[in-house]
N, C-alpha and C positions, 0 to 999 in steps of 0.2 A: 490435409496436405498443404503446405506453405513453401512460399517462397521466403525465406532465410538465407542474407545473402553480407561480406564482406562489404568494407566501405573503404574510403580513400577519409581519417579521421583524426582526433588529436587527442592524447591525453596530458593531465595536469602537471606544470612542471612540479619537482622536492621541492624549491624556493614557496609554493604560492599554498603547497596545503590545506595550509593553515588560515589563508586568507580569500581562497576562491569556493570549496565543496562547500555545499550548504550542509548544513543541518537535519537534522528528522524535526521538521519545521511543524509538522501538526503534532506532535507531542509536548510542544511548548506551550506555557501561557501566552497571552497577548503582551502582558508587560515584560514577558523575558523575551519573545520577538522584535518588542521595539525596543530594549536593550541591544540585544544585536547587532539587528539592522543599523542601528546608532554610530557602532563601533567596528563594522564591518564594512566598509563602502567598498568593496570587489568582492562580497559574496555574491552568488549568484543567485542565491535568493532575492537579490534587487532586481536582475532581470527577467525572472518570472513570475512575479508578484500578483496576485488578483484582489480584487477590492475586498477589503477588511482584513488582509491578510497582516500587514502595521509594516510600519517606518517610512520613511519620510513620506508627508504628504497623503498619507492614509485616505484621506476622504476624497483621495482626485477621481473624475473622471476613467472609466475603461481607454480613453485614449489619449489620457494624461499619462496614467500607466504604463502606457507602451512605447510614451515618451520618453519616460525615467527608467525604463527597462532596457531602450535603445542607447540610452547615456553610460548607465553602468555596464554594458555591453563593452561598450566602445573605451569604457575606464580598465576594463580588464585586457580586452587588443590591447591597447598602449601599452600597457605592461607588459607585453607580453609573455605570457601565464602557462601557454597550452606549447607542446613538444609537438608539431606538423610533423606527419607521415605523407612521404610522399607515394605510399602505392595502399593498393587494398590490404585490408587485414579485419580478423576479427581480435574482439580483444577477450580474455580471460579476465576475471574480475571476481576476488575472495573478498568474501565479507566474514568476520566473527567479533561475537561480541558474546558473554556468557557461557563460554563451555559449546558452543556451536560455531560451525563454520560452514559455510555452504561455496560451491565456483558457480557463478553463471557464467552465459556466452554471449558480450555484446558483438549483435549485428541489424542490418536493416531487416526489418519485417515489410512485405510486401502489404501497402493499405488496402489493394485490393481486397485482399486474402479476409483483411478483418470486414471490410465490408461485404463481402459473399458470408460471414459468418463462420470462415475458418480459422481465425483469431475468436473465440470465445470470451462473452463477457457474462459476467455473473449478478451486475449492479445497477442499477439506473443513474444515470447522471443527469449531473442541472445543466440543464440546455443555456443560459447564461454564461455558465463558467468553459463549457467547451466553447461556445465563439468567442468570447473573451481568448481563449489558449488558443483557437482557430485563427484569429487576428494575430496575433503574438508569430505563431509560425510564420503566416506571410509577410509581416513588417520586417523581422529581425531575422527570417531567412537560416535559424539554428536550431536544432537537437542536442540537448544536453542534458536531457532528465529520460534514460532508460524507462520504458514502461516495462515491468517485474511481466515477463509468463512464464507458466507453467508448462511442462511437455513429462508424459511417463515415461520414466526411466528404461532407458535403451542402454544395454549393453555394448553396440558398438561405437554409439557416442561417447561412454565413460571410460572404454578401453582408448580410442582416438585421443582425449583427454588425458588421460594418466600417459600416455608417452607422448604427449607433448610438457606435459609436466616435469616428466623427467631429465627433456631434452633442452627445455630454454629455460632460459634467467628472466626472472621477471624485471622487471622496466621500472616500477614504482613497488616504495610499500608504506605506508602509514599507518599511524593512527590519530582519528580525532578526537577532538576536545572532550566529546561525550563517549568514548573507550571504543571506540566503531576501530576495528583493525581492517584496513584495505590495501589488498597488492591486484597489481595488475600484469598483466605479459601481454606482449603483441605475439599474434598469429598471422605471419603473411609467407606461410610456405605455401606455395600452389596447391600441395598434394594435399595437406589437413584441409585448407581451403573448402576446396571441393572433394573431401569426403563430407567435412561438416554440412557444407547447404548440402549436399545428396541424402544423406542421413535424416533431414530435418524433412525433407520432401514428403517423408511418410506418416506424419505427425500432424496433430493438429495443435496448436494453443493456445492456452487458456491466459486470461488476464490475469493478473494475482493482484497486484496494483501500479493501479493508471488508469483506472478507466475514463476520465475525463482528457486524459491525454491522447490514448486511443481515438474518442470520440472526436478528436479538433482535428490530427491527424486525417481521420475520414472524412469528415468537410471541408478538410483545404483540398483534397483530393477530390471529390467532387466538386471542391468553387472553381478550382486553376488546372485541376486536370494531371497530366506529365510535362514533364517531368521533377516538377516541385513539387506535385504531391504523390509521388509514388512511392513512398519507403516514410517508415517511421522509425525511430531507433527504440531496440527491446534488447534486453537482458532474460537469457533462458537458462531455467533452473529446472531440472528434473524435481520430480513429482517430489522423493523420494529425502530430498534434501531440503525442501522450501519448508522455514521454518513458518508459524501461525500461529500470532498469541488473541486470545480471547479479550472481546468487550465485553466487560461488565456493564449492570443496569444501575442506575440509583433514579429512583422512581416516587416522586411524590403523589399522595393520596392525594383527591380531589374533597375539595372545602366542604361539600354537601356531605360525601362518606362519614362514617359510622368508624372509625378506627378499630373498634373491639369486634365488628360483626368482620370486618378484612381481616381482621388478623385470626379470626376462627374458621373462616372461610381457608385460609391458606392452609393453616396446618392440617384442616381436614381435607383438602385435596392436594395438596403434596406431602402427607405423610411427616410432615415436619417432626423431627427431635432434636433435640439440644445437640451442638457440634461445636465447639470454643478453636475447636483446633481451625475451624475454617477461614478466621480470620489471617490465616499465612499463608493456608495451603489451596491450591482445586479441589473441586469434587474429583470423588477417586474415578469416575467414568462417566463416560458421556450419558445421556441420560438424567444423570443427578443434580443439583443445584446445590448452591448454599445462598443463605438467606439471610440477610441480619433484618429481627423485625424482634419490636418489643425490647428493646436492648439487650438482645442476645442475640446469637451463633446458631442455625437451625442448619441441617439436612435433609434434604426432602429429593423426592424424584417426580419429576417431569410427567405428566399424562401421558398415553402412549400417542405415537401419531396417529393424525387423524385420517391419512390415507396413506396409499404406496407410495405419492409423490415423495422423490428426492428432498424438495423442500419440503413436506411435511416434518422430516426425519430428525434436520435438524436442531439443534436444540435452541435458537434465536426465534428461530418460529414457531415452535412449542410451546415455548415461553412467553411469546406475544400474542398466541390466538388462541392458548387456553388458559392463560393465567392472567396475563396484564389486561388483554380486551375484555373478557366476561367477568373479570373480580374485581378490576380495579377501571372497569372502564374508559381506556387508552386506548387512543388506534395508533396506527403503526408508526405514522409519523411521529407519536408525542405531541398531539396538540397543545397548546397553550405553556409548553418547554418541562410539562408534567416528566418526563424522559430525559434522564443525562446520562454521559456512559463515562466510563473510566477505564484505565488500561489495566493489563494486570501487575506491571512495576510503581500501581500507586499503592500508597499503605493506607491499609485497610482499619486497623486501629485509627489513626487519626479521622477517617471519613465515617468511621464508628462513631466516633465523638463531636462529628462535626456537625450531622446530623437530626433533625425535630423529632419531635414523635409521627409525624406524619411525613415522613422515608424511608422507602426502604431501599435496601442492596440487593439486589440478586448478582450471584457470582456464577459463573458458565464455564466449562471446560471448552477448549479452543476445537473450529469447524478445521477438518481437517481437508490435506489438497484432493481427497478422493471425492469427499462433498461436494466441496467446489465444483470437481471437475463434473461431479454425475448432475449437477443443479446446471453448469454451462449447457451441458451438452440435451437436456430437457430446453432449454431455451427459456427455462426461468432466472427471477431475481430473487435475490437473496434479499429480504430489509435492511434497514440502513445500520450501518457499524457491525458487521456481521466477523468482519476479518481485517486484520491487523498484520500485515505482513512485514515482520521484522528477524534479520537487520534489512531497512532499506537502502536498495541503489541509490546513489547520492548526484546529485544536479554539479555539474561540472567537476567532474575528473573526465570528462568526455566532454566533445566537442566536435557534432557533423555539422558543414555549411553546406547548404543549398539551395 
């Protein structure tokens, strides 16, 4: 049960589209970030920048950072960029990109709530990078990057939703550079109002992505208390509609390894057979893998888990505590950078060819919001790059000050 509640907020004016919403900034190389950044001086990826993230001045200081993040701040005010509401409201906010479209519902999430553990997280974060985001809130005093949760699909939230859809005109609509289509509508009728937070009261949720945001969120609320740290700004998306695309692994052999005893080893404990098709497509179900090893295309399936846990279930951890740690010798982390991942919009043929004899691909079919939610709600984590949740909420077409 949360508190989910309207704000007094801004969204991005038509003028600045194109020159304020950030990017799906971790799916870029480093050299097309600091392209960017280069060429964008009021994106707002300038003003939430964390160290190694690139452009200007890349190697400053965490409170150098927060200097050049206060600047580009303050370059965007001057423009003025953002459409001020002068009363509460929640906003509606569609994302599509590929034949998918999902609406979430931005409004303030009570920090308490995530700190009592009724906001749900599924990941561990670097304790660096949330005071780092933790500093950032209190210098610059704004919310502009929705953290994505999840909530099950409630029938009277989607009925609520669908006539108010019917009944307003939405305020913004875009699309950007990278095909991300976004509209927005304000919600400031009383009555939706408080049906929405009443409806959400009986709900718990789940992080989808943000958790480092989350995390800085609940430290500033613990460092300053109320009322600046009482509310974080999230975007709520039923279960039912949050889309999740899968990491892949690209895994290099370790130097003392035997390459021909690994590669016997694998197809006799995944069942491995010839699969060509898999270089375009998922494995047909969860459970299955595909594999490029030996310079082909294999199918194989997964060990069965190794207990009832949730996270056993999954196939990220299947894959890392019966295949990667006992055959190839890798713990979770990827010691010594043995471990890369890729998403599943990169091509697979050229990472086919780009690769030694001693690489392999393992390909994964996507953890889905029930996992998630049943791995939250166990009070586990998931390993690292487990979920990919796209299309993402995007950093500045909103805008709370507090």
């Amino acid at each position: 049960m949360v508190g989910f509640v309207p704000f007094v907020g801004s969204y991005i004016k038509p003028d600045f589209v194109r020159r304020v919403p950030a990017p799906a900034f971790d799916s870029m190389s480093g050299t097309e970030r600091a392209t960017y950044l280069a060429t964008h001086p009021e994106s707002y990826t300038l003003v939430t920048r964390s160290p190694g993230d690139g452009g200007p001045e890349d190697d400053a200081t965490p409170a150098r950072l927060l200097e050049l993040g206060a600047e580009a701040l303050d370059r965007i005010m001057t423009a003025d960029a953002f459409v001020d509401l002068d009363r509460e409201a929640f906003f509606l906010y569609r994302l599509a990109r590929d034949g998918h479209s999902q609406i979430g519902i931005v409004g303030l999430i009570e920090t308490a709530d995530y700190l009592a553990g009724r906001v749900k997280r599924h990941e561990q974060v670097s304790r660096e990078r949330a005071i780092h985001l933790s500093n950032h809130f209190e210098q610059l005093g704004v919310h502009s990057s929705p953290i994505a949760v999840g909530y099950r699909a409630d029938p009277a939230i989607r009925s609520r939703l669908d006539t108010i859809l019917d009944s307003v005109e939405p305020v913004l609509g875009f699309t950007s550079g990278d095909g991300l289509e976004q509209e927005v509508w304000v919600v400031d009728d009383a009555d939706d109002c408080a049906a929405l937070t009443d409806a959400f009261v009986a709900h718990d949720l789940y992080i989808m992505d943000g958790h480092h945001r989350a995390a800085a969120a609940g430290a500033l609320a613990e460092r300053v208390g109320e009322p600046r740290g009482k509310y974080m700004l999230g975007v709520a998306f039923a279960d039912d509609r949050v889309n999740i695309d899968p990491f892949h692994r690209r895994v290099k052999i370790g130097d003392d390894a035997d390459v021909a005893v690994i590669e016997r080893e694998l197809i006799d404990l995944l069942g491995l057979e010839p699969a060509p098709e898999l270089a375009d497509e998922l494995p047909g179900a969860h459970g299955e893998i595909g594999v490029f090893l030996a310079q082909r295309w294999w199918r194989g399936v997964l060990p069965a888990p190794a207990s009832d846990s949730p996270l056993d279930s999954i196939d990220p951890v299947r894959l890392q505590n019966q295949v990667i740690g006992p055959v190839l010798g890798i713990d979770p982390e990827g010691a010594g950078g043995q471990i890369g991942y890729f998403l599943d919009d990169s091509d697979r043929h050229e990472l086919a060819e780009s690769i030694s004899d001693r690489e392999i691909l393992f390909v994964l079919r996507e953890v889905t919001p029930v996992e998630v939610f049943s791995v939250a709600d166990a009070g586990l984590d998931m390993p690292p790059k487990s979920t990919y949740v796209t299309p993402k909420p995007r950093s500045g077409v909103f805008l709370r000050k507090f």
